[in-house]
mmCIF file of the N, C-alpha and C atoms, coordinates in Angstrom:
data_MODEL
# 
_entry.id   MODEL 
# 
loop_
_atom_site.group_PDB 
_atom_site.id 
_atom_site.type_symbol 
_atom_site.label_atom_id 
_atom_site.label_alt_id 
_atom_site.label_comp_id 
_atom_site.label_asym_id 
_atom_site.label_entity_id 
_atom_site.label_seq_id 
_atom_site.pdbx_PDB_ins_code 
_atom_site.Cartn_x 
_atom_site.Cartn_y 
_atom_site.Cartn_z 
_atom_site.occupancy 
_atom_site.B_iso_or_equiv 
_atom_site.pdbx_formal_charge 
_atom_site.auth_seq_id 
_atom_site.auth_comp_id 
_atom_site.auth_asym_id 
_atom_site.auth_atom_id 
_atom_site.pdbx_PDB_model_num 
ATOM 1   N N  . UNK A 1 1  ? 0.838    -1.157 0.000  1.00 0.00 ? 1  UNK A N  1 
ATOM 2   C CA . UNK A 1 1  ? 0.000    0.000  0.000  1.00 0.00 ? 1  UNK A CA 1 
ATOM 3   C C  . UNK A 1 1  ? 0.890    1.229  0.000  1.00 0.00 ? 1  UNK A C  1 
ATOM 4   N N  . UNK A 1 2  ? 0.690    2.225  -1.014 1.00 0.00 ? 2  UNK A N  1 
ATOM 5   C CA . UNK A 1 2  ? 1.474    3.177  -1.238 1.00 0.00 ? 2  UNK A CA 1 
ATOM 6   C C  . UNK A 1 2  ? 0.924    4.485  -0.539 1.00 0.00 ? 2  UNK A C  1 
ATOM 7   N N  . UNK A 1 3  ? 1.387    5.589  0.135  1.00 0.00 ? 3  UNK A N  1 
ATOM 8   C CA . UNK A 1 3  ? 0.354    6.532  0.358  1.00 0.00 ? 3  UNK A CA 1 
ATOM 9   C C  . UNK A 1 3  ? 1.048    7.652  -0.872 1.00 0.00 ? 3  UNK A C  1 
ATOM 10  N N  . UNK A 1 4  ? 0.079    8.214  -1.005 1.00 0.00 ? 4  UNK A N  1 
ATOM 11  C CA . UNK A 1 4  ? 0.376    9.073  -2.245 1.00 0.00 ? 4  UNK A CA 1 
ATOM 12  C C  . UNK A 1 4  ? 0.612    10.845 -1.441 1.00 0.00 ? 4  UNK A C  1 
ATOM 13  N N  . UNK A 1 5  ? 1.593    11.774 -1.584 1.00 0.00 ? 5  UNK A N  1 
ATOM 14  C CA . UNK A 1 5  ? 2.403    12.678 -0.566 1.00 0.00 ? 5  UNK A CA 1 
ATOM 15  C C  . UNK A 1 5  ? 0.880    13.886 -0.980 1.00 0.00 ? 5  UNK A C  1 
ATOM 16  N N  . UNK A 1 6  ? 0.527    14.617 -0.197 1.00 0.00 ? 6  UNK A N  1 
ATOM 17  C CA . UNK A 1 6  ? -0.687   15.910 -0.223 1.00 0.00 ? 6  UNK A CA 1 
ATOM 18  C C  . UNK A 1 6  ? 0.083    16.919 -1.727 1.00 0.00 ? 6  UNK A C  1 
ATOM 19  N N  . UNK A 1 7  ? 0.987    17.055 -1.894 1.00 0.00 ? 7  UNK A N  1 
ATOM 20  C CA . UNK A 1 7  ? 1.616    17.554 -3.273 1.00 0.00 ? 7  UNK A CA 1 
ATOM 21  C C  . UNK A 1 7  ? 0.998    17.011 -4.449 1.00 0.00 ? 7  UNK A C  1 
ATOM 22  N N  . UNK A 1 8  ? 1.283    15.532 -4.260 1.00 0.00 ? 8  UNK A N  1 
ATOM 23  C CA . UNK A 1 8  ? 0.782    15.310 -5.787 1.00 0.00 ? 8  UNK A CA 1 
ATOM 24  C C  . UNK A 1 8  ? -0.645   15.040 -6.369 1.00 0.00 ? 8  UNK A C  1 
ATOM 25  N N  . UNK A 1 9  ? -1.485   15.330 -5.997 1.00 0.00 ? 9  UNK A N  1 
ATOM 26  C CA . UNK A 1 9  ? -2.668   15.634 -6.556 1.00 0.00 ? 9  UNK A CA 1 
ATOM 27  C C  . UNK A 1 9  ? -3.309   16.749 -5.800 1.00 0.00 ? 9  UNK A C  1 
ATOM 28  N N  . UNK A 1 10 ? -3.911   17.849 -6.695 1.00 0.00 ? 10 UNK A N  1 
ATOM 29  C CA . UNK A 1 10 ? -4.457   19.069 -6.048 1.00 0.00 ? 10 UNK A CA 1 
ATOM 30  C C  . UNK A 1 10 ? -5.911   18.717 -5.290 1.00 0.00 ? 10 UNK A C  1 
ATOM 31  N N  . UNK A 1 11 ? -5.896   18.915 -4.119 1.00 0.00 ? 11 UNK A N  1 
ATOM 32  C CA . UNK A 1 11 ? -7.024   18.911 -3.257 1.00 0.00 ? 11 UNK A CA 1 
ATOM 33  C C  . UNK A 1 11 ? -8.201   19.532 -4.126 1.00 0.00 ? 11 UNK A C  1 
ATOM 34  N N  . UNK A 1 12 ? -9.561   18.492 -4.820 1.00 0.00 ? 12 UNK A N  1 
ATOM 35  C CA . UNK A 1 12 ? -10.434  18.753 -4.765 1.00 0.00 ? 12 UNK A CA 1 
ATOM 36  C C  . UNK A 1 12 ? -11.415  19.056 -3.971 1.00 0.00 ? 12 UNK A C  1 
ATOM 37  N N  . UNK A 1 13 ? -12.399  20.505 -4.323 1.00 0.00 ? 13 UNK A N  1 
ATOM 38  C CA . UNK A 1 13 ? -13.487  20.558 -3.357 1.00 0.00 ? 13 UNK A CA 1 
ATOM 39  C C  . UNK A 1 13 ? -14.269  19.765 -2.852 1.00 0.00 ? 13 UNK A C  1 
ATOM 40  N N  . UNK A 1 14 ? -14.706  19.723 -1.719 1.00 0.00 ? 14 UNK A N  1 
ATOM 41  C CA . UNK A 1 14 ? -15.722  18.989 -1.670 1.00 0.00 ? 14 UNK A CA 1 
ATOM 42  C C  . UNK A 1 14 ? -17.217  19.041 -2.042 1.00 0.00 ? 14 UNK A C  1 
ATOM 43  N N  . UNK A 1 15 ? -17.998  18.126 -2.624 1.00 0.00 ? 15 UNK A N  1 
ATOM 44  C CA . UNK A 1 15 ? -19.313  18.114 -3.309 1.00 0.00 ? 15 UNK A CA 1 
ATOM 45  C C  . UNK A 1 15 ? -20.276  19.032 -2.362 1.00 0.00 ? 15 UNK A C  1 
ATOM 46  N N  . UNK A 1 16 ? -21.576  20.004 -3.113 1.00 0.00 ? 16 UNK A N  1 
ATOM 47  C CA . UNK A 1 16 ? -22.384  20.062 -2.189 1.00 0.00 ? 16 UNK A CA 1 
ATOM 48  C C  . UNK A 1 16 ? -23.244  19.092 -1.372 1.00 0.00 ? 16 UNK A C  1 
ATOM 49  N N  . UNK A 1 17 ? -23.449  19.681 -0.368 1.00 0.00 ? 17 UNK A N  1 
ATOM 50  C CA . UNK A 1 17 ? -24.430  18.882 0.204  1.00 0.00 ? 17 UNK A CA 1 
ATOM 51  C C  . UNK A 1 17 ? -25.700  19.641 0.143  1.00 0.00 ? 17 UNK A C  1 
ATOM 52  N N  . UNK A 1 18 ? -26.849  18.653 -0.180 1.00 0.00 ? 18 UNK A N  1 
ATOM 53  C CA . UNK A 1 18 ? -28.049  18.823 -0.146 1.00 0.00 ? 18 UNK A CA 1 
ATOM 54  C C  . UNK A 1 18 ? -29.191  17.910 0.678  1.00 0.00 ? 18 UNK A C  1 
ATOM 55  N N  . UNK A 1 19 ? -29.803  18.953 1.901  1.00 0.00 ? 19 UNK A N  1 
ATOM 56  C CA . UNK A 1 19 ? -30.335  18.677 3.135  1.00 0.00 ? 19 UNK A CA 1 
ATOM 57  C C  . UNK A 1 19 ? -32.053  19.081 2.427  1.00 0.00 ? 19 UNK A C  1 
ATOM 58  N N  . UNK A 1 20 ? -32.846  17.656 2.605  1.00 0.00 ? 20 UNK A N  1 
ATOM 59  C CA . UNK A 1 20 ? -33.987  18.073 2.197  1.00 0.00 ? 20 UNK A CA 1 
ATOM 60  C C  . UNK A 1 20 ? -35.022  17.377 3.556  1.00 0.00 ? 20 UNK A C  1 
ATOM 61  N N  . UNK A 1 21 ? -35.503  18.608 4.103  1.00 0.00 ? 21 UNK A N  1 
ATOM 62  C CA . UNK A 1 21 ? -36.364  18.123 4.993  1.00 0.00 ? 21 UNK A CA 1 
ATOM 63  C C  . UNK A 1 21 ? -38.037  17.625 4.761  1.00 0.00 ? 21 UNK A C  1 
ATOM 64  N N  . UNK A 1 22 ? -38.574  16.884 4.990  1.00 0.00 ? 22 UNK A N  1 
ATOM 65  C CA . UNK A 1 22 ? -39.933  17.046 5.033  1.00 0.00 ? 22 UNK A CA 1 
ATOM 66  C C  . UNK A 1 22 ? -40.844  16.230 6.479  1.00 0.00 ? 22 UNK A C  1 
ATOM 67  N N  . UNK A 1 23 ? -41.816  17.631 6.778  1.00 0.00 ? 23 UNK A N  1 
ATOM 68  C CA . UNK A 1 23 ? -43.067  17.257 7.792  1.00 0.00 ? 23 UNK A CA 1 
ATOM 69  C C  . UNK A 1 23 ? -43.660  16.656 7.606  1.00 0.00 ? 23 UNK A C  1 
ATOM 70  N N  . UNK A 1 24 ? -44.291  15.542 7.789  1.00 0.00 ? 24 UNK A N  1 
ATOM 71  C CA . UNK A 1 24 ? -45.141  14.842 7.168  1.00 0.00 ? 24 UNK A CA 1 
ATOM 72  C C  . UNK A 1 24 ? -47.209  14.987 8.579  1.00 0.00 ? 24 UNK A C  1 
ATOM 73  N N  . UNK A 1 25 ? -45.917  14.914 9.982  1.00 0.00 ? 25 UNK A N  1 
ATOM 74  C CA . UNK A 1 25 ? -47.077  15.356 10.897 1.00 0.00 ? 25 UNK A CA 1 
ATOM 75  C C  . UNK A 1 25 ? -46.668  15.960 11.853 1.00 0.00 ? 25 UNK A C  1 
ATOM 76  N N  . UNK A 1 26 ? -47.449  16.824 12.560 1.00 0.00 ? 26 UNK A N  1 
ATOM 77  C CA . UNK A 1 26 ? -46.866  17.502 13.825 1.00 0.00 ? 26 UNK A CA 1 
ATOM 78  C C  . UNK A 1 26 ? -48.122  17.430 15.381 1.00 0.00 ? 26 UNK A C  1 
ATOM 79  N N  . UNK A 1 27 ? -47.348  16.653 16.154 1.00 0.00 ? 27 UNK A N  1 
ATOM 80  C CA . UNK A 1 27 ? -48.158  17.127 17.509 1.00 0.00 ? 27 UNK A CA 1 
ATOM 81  C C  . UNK A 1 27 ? -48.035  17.735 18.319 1.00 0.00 ? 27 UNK A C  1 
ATOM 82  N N  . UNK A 1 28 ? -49.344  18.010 18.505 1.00 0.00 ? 28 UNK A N  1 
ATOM 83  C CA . UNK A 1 28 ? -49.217  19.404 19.969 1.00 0.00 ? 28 UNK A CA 1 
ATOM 84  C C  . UNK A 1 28 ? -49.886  18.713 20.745 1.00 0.00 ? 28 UNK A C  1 
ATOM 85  N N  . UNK A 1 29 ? -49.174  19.173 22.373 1.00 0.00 ? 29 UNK A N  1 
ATOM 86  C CA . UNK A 1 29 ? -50.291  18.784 23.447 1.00 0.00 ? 29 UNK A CA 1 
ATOM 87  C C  . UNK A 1 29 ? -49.911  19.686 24.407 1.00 0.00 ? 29 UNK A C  1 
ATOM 88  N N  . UNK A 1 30 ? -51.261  19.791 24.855 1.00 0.00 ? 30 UNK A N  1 
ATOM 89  C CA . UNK A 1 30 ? -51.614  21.158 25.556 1.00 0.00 ? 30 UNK A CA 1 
ATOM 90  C C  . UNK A 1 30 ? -52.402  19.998 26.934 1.00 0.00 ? 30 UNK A C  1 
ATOM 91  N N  . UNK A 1 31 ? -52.390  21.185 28.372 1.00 0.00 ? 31 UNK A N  1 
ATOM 92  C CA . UNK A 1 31 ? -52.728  21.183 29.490 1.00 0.00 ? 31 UNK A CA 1 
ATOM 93  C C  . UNK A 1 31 ? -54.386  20.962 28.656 1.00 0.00 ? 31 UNK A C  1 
ATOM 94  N N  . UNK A 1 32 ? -55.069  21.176 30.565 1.00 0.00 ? 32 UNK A N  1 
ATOM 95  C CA . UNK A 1 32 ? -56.889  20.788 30.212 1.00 0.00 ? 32 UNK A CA 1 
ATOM 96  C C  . UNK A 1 32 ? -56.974  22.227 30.332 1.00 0.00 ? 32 UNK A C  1 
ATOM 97  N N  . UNK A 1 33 ? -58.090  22.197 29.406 1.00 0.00 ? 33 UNK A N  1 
ATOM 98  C CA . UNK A 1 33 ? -58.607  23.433 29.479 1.00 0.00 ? 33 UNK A CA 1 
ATOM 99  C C  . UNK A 1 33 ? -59.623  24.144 30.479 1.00 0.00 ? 33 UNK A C  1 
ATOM 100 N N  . UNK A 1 34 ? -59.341  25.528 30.663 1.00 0.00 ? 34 UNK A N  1 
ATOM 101 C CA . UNK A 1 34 ? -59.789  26.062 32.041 1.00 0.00 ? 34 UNK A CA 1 
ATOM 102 C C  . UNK A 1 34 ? -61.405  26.154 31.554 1.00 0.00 ? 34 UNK A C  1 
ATOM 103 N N  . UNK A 1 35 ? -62.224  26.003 32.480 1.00 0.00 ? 35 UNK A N  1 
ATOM 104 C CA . UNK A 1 35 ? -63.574  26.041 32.957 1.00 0.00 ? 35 UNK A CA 1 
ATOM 105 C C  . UNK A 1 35 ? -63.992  27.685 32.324 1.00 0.00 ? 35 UNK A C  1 
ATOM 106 N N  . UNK A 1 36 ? -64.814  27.377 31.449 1.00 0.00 ? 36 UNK A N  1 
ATOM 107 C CA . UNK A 1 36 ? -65.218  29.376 31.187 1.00 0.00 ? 36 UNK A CA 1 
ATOM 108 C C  . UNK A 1 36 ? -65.820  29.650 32.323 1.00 0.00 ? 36 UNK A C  1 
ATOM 109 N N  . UNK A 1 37 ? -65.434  30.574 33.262 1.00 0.00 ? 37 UNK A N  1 
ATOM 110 C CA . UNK A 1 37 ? -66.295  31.000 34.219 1.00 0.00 ? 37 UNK A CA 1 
ATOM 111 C C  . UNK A 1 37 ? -67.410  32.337 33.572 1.00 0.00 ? 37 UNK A C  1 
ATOM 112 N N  . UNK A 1 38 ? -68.433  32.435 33.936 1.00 0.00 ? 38 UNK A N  1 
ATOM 113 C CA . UNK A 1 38 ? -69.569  33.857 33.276 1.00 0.00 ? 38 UNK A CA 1 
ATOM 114 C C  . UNK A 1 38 ? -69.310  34.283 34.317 1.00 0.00 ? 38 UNK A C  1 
ATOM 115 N N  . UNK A 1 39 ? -68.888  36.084 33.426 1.00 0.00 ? 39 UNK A N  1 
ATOM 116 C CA . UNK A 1 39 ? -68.860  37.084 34.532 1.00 0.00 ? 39 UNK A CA 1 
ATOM 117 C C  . UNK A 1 39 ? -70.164  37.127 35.059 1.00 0.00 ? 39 UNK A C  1 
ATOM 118 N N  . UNK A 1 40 ? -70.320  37.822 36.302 1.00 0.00 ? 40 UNK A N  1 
ATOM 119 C CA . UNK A 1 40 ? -72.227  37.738 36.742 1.00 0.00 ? 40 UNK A CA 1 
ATOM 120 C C  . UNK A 1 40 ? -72.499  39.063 36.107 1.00 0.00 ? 40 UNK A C  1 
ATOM 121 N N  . UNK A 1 41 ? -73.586  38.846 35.557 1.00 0.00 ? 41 UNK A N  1 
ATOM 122 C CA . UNK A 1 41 ? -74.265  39.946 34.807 1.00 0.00 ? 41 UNK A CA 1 
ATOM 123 C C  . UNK A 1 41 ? -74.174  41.456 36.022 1.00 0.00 ? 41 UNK A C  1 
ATOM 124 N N  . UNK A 1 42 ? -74.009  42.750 35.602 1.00 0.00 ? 42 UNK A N  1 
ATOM 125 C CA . UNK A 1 42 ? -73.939  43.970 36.031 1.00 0.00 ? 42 UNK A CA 1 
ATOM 126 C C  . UNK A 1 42 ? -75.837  43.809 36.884 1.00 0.00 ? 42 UNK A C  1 
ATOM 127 N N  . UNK A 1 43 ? -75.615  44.377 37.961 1.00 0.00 ? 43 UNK A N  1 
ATOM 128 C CA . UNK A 1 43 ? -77.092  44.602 38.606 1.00 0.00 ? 43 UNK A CA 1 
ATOM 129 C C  . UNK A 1 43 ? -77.625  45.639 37.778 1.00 0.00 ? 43 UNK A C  1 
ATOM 130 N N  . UNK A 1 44 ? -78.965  45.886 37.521 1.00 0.00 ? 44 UNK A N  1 
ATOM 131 C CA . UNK A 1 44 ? -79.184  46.486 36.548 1.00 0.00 ? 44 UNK A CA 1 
ATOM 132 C C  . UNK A 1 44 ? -80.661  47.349 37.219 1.00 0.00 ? 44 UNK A C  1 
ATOM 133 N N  . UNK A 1 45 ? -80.943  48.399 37.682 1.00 0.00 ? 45 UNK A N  1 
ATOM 134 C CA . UNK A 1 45 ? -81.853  48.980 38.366 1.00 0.00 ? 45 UNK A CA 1 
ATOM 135 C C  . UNK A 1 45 ? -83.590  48.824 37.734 1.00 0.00 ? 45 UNK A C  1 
ATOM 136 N N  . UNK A 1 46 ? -84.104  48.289 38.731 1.00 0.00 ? 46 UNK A N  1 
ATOM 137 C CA . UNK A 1 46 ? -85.243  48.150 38.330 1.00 0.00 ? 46 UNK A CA 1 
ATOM 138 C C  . UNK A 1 46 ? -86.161  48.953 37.467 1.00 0.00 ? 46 UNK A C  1 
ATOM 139 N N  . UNK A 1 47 ? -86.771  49.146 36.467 1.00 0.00 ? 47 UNK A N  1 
ATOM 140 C CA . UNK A 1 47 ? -87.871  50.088 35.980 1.00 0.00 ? 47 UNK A CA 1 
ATOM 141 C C  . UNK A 1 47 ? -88.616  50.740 36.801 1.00 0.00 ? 47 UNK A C  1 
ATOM 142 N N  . UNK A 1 48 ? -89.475  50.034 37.566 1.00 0.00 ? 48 UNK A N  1 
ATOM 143 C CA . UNK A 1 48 ? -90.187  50.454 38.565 1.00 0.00 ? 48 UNK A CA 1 
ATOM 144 C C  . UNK A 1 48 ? -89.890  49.833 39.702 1.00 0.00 ? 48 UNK A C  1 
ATOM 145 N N  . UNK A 1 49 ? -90.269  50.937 40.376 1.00 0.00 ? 49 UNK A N  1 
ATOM 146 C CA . UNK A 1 49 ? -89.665  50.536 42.005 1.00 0.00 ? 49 UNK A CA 1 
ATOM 147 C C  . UNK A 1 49 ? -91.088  49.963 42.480 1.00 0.00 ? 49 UNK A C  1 
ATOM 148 N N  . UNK A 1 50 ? -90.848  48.965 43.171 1.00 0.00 ? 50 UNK A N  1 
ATOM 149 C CA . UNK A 1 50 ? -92.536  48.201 44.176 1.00 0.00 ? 50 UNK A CA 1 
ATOM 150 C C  . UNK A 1 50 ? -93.563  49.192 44.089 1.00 0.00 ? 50 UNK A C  1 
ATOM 151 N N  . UNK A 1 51 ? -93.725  50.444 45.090 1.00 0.00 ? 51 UNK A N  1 
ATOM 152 C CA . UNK A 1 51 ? -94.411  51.340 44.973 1.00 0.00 ? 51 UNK A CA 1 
ATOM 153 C C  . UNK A 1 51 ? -95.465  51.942 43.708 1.00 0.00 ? 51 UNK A C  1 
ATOM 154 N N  . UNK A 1 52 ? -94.943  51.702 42.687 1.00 0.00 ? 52 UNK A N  1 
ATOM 155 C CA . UNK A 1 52 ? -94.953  52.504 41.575 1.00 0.00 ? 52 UNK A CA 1 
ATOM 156 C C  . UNK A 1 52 ? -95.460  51.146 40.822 1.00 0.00 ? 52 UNK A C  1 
ATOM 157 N N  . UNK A 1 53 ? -95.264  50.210 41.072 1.00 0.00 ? 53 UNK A N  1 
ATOM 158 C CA . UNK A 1 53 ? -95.567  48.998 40.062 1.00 0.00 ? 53 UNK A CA 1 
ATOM 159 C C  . UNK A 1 53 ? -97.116  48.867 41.165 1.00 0.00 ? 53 UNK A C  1 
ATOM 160 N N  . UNK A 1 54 ? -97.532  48.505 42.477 1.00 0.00 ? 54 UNK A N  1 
ATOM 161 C CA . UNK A 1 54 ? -98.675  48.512 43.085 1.00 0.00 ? 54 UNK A CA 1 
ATOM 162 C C  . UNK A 1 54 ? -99.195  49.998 42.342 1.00 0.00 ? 54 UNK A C  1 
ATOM 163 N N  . UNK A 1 55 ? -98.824  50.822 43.094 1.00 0.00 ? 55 UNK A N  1 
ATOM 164 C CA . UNK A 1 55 ? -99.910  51.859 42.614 1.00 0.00 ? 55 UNK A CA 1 
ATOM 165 C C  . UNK A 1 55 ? -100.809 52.011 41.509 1.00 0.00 ? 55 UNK A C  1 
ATOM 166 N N  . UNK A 1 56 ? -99.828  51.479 40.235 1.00 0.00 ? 56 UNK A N  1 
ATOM 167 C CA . UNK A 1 56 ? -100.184 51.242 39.186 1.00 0.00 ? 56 UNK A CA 1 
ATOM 168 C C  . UNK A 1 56 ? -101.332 49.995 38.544 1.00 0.00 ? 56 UNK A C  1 
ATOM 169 N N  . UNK A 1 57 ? -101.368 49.164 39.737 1.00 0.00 ? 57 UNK A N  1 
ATOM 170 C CA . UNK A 1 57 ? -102.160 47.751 39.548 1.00 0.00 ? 57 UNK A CA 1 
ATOM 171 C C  . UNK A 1 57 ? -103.298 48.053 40.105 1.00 0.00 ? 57 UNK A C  1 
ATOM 172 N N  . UNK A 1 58 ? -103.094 49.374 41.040 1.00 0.00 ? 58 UNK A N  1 
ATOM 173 C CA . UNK A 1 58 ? -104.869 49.124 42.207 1.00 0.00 ? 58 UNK A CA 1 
ATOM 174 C C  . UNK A 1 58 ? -105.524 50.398 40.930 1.00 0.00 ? 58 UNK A C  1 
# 
């Protein structure tokens, strides 16, 4: 076996490389999901006050 000295043949480049990716699927996982809580509706002042709703009935 002969080794041949870095002189006698000029260092060729090396070839590109070509990196081809593909996704085929992706998972996600997520915590449980939080409970919708409903804000409580705003109190909202009556139309008529008791008084005014009787008076109106007799």
């Amino acid at each position: 076996m002969t080794r041949r000295a870095p002189s006698d043949s000029p260092a060729a480049p090396p070839p590109d490389t070509v990196v081809r990716v593909t996704i085929d699927r992706l998972v996600v996982h997520t915590g449980p999901a939080e409970p919708d809580v409903d804000a409580p509706a705003p109190r909202r002042r009556p139309r008529l006050g008791l008084d005014e709703y009787l008076g109106r009935r007799s």
